[in-house]
C-alpha positions as CSV (number, residue, x, y, z in Angstrom):
1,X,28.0,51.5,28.2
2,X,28.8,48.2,29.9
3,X,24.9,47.6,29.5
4,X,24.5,48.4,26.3
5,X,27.8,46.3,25.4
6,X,26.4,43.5,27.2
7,X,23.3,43.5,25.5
8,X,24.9,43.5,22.2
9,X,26.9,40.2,23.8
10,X,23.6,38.7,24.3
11,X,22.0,39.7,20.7
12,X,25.2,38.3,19.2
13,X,24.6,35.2,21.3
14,X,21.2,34.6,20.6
15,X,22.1,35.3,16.8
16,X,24.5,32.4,17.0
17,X,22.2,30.0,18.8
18,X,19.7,30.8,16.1
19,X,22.2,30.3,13.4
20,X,23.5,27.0,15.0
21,X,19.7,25.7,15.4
22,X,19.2,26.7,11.7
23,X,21.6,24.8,10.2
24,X,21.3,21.7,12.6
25,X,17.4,21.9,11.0
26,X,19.3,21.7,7.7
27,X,21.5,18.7,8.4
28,X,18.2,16.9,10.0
29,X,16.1,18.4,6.9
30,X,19.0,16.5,4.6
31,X,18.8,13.2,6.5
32,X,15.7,12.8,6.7
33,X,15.5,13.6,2.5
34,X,18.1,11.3,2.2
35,X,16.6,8.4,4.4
36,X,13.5,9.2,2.4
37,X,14.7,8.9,-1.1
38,X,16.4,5.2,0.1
39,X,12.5,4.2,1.5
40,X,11.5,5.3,-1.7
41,X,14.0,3.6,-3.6
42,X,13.4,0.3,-1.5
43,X,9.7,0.4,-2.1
44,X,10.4,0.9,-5.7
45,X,12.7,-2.2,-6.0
46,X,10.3,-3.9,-4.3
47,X,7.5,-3.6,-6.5
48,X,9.4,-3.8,-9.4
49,X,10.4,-7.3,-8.3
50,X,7.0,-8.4,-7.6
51,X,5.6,-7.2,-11.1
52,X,8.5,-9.0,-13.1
53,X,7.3,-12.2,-10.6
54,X,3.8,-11.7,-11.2
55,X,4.8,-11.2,-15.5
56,X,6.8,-14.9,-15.3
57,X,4.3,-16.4,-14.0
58,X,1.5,-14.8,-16.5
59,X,4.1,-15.6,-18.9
60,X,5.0,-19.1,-18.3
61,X,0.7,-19.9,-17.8
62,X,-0.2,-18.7,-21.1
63,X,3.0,-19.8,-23.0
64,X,3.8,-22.8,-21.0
65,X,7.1,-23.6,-20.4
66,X,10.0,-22.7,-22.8
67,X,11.6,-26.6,-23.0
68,X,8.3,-28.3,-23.4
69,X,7.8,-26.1,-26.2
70,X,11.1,-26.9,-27.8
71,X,11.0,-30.7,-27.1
72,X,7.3,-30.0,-29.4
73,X,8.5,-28.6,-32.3
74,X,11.4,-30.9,-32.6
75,X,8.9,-33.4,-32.8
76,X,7.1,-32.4,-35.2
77,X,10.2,-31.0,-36.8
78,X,11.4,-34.7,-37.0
79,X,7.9,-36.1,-38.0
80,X,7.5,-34.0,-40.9
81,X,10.8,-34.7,-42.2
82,X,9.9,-38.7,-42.0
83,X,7.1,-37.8,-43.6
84,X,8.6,-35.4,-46.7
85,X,11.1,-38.8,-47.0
86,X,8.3,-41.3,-47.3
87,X,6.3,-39.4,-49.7
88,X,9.6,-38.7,-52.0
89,X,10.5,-42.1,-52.0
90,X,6.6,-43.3,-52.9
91,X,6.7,-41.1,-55.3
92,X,9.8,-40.8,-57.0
93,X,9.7,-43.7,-59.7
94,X,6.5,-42.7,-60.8
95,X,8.0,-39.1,-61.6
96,X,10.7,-40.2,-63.0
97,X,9.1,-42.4,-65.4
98,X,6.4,-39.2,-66.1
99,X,9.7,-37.0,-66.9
100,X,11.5,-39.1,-69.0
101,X,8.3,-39.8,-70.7
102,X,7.6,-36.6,-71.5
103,X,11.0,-35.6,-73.0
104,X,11.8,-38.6,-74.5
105,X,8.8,-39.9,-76.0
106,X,8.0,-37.2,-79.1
107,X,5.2,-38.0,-81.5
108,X,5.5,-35.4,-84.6
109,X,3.1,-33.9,-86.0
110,X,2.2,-31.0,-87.7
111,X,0.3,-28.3,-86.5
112,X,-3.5,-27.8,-87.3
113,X,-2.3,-24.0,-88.1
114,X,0.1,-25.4,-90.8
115,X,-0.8,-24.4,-94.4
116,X,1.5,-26.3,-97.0
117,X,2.8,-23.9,-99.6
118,X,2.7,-25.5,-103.2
């Protein structure tokens, strides 16, 4: 009896050592998913940041830069104003004199369509 009890000492040993080796394979299993999932996530950052880089850089080449393009437009911006402002003020007597003309000066007449009733 003492053999068979001590053989059911060692089973329940070995079971133990077997359970305590499984679940340390489970916490190594877990770190090494977890240290994994952080590469991952590194190497994905790091990409990430060198495609937005590699975008700007696109970006700025084709578009140029953002304040050259603003100083641009205000320039013309300003130059087509002056220019609107010259041409109104070539052109303003001459309009005026045409409108005024044209509403004050009336010639009547009578309409080719006209028949005179008698």
């Amino acid at each position: 009896m003492t053999s068979q009890s001590q053989g059911i000492q060692q089973l329940l040993q070995a079971e133990k050592r077997a359970k305590d080796k499984l679940e340390e394979a489970k916490k190594r299993k877990g770190k090494r998913l977890k240290q994994a999932k952080e590469e991952a996530t590194a190497e994905i950052d790091h990409y990430r940041l060198q495609r937005e880089k590699e975008f700007r850089n696109k970006e700025t080449n084709v578009m140029g830069s953002q304040g050259n393009l603003s100083v641009k437009i205000e320039e013309q911006t300003t130059e087509a104003i002056r220019s609107l402002t010259s041409s109104y003020h070539r052109n303003m007597e001459s309009m005026m004199k045409k409108l005024l003309s044209t509403i004050c000066d009336i010639s009547p007449e009578i309409h080719p369509n006209f028949i005179p009733t008698v």
